[in-house]
N, C-alpha and C positions, 0 to 999 in steps of 0.2 A: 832589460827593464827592471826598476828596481820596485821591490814593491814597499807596500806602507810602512811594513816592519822594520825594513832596511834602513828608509828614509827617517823614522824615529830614530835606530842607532842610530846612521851616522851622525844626526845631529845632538843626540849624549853626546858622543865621543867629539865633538865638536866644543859643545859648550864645555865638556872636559879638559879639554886643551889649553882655550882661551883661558887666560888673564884679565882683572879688571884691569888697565894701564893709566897713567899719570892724565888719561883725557876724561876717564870717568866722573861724570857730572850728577847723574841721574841713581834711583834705588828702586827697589821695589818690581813685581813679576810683571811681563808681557804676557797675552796671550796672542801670540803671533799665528794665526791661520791663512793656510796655503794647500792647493793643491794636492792629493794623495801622492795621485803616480803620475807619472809623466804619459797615462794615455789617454788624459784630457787634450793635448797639447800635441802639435806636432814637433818629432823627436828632433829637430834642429834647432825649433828656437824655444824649447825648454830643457834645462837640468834643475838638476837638484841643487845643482852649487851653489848658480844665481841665491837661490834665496839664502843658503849658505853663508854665503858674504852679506845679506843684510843682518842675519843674525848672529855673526862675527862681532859687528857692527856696535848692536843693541849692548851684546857684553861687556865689550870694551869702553862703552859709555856707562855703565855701572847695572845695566837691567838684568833680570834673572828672567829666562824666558824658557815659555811652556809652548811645545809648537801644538796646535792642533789641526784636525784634520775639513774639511770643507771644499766645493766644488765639484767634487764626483759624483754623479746618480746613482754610481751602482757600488763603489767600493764599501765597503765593510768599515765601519766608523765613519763616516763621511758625514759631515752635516746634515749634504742633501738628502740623502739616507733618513727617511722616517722614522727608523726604528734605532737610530743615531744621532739626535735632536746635539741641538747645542748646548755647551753649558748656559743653567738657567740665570736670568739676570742674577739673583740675589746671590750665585756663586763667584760671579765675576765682579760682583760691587763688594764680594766680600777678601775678593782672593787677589786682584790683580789691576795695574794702577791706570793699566789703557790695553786697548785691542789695537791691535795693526791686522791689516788685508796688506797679504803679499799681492805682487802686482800679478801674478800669476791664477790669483781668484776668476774664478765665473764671473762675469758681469751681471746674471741675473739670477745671481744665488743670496743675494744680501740675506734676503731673509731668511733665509737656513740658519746665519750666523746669528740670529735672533733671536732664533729657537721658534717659529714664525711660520703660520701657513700663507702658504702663496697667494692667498686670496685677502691677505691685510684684513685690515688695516696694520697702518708698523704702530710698533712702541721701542721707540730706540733704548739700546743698555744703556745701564748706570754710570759706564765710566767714557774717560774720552777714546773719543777714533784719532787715527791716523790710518789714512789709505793711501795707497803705493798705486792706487790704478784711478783714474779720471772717467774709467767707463761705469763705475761704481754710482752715478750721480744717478743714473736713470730711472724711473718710480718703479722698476720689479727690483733694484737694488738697495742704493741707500735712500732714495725717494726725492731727490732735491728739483730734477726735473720733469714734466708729464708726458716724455716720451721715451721708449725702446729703439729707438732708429735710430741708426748712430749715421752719422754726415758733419762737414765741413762747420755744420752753424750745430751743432751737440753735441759730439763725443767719437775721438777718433782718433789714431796715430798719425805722428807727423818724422819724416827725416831730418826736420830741422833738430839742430841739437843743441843750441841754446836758447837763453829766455828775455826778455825785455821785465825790469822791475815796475812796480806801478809807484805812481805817487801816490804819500803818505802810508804805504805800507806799514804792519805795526811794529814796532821796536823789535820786539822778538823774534821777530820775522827773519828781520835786516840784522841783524847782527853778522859783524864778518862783510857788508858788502855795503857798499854807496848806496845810499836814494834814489830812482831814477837812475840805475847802474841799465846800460842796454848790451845786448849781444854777448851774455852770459855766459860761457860755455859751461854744461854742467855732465856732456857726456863723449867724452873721444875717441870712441868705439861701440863697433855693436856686432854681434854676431848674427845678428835677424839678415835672414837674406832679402827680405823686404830693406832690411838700410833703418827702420824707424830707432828714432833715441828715446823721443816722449812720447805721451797722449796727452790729450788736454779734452776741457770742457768746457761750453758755454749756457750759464745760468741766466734765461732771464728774467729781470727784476720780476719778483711777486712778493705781493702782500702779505708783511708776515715773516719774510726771509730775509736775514742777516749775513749777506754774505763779504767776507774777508778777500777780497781781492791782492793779489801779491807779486803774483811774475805771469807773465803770457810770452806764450812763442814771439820768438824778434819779427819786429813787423810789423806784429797785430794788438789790437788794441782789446779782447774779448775772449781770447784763445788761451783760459785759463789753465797753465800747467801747476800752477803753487797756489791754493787758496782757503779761505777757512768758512766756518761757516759757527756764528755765537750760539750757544745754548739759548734755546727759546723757538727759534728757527723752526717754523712749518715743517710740515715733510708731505708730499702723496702718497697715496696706497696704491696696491697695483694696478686698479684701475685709471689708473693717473688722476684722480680726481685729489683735488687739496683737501688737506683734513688741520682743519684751524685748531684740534685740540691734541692733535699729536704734533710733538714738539719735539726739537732736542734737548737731554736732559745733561750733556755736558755739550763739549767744545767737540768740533770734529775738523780737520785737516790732510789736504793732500798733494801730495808732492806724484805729478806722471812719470816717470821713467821707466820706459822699458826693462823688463829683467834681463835681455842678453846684452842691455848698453851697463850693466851694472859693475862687469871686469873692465871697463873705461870710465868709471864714472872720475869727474874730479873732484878735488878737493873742494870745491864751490859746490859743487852735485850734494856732495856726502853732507856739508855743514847746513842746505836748505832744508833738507832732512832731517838731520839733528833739530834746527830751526822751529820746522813743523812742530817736533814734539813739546817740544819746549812752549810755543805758544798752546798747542790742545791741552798740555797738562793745567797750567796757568799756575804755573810757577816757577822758583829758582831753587837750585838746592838746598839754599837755607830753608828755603820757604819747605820744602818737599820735610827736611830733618824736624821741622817744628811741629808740620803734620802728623807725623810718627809720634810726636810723646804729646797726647792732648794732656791740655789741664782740669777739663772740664766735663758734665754731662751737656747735651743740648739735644732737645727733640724739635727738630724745625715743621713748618706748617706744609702741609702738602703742596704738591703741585702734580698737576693743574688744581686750581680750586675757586668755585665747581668742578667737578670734572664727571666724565664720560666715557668710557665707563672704567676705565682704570686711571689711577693716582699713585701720586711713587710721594714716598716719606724715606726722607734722613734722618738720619742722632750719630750723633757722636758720644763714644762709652770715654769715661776716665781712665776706667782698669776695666777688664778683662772679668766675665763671668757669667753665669746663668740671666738668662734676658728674654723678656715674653713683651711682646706688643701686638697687641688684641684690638679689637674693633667691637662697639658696643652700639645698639639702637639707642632712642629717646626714652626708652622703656629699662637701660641699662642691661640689657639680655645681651651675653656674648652674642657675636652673630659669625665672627671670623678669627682666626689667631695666624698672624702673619708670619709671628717667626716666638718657636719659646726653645733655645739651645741656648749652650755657652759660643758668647763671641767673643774675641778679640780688644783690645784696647782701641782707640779710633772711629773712623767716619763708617756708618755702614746706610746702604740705600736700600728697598724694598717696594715692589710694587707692586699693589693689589688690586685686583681683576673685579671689580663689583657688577659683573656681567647678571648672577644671580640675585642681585638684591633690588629692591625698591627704591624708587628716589626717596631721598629727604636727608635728614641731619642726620651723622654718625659721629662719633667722640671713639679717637685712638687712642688706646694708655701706653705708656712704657713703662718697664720695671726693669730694673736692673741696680743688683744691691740694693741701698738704702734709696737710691734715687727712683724718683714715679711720677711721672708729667703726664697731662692730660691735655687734648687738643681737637676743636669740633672740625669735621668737614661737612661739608654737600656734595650728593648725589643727583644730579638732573638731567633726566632721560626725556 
């Protein structure tokens, strides 16, 4: 049994190894969370390698990647671990350019990865998802559907092991494959002694939700194994109950593939995957490289607004340096200071919990350098 330490090395000594190679497209850190130890899991159809190879993977397409820990109850650093919270949003909106869920996550730990008590409501991170597992959709998870049951018509593994494309999938998506491409194959082995290759999931339609439809198991018309879901997008709390002001605040993406189909995955498997990130991130290299050198300040308007009781604010820095953005009444009396460090050049996101304050009108400043914008919101409770 190997335990958490171990699975840190070897994955240094991993990323040590690897090479970016002439396929690298993509920049900037993963925060890839997975499993501790493998006594979540029974010992046949979990290793360590499985994830091994996706994070081979990430490198070789250009990403610097942080693995962390999540899914265990009891291990020591574990998300689910109380006293081992996640990193907090404004760490990962500040540090890293997407989150991946290895497929080997708890299905009803989302919100550990949130940094999130179990009893919701969620506030999704700052940056985009990409999920490796389809049981992830359920409201104690990432919240897209109002039940924990998994079956035939929500969230399940299948032994089929290709996909059917949908029509008009997005460009991004499709890249590398036909339109209406069917009987996919995306995995030619599996080591599960169950035989399963994928999971999929079936979302359905609700008020509110934007969901990217992209491949379904061959066959089926609903049996979603590839799909997305646009920033804006509802979510439930764990009571299953929809919550119209919690939203997604980027793009989120997911490709099923069992971990032990992942030493047979093909070449078709690996590029839908690629695919995924490519449409959560919502961009292209260029676009990624232009991101990196801003030219400008910009302090954007909150979202949600109104909002209820937390609201997340953007800016982007020009350069790099000491930065305070404060929250003020109609009386001009600080009432909050969100964030006053040195940051980084670039986009940074932050979101502020107005759980203790009064409804009404609040004004956010920013300062950084010579630049200082000013910008009102509301509070209604």
């Amino acid at each position: 049994m190997k335990t958490a330490t171990n699975y840190f090395m070897g994955c240094l000594a991993l990323l040590l190894l690897c090479s970016v190679t002439a396929d690298a497209q993509f920049s900037g850190k993963v925060c890839f969370v997975t499993p501790s130890t493998a006594t979540t899991f029974p010992a046949s159809s979990y290793t360590n390698a499985d994830d091994a190879m996706v994070i081979n993977k990430l490198v070789s397409w250009g990403f610097t990647v942080d693995v962390a820990i999540g899914g265990n109850a009891t291990a020591a650093g574990s998300f689910n671990n109380t006293a081992a919270p996640a990193p907090a949003d404004s760490v990962l909106a500040k540090d890293y350019k997407m989150v991946m869920y290895s497929e080997f996550m708890s299905s009803g730990n989302g919100f550990r990865v949130r940094g999130l008590p179990a009893a919701g409501p969620y506030t999704p991170i700052s940056v985009p998802v990409v999920s490796l597992d389809n049981w992830f959709v359920r409201y104690s998870s990432a919240g897209f559907i109002n039940t924990s049951t998994s079956s035939a018509t929500t969230f399940i593994n299948t032994t089929t092991n290709s996909v059917d494309f949908v029509a008009n999938a997005p460009e991004k998506f499709m890249t590398g494959f036909t339109a209406e491409a069917k009987g996919v194959v995306l995995a030619s082995a599996t080591t599960e002694s169950a035989g399963n290759y994928l999971n999929y999931c079936v979302i359905p339609p609700t008020t509110g939700q934007t969901i990217v439809p992209v491949a379904t198991v061959s066959g089926t018309t609903d049996q979603l194994v590839a799909w997305g879901a646009e920033a804006g997008t509802v979510l439930y709390n764990n009571a299953g109950v929809v919550q119209p002001t919690v939203v997604l605040k980027k793009r989120y993406a997911a490709v099923g593939v069992m971990g032990p189909a992942y030493a047979g995955l093909t070449t078709d498997g690996w590029n839908l995957i690629k695919n995924a990130i490519t449409w959560a991130l919502e961009s292209t290299t260029s676009v990624e490289q232009s991101e990196n050198r801003p030219t400008g300040y910009t302090l954007e308007q909150n979202y949600p607004n109104p909002f209820n009781p937390s609201t997340e604010i953007a800016f982007t820095l020009a350069t790099g340096g000491t930065t305070n953005l404060s929250v003020f009444n109609v009386l001009g009396q600080k009432v909050a200071t969100v964030v006053n460090q040195s940051l980084s050049a670039g986009a940074h996101h932050y979101t502020i919990d107005a759980s203790s304050m009064t409804s009404g009108v609040y004004f956010y400043r920013l300062e950084s350098g010579r630049f200082s914008s000013m910008k009102k919101m509301m509070l209604v409770k």
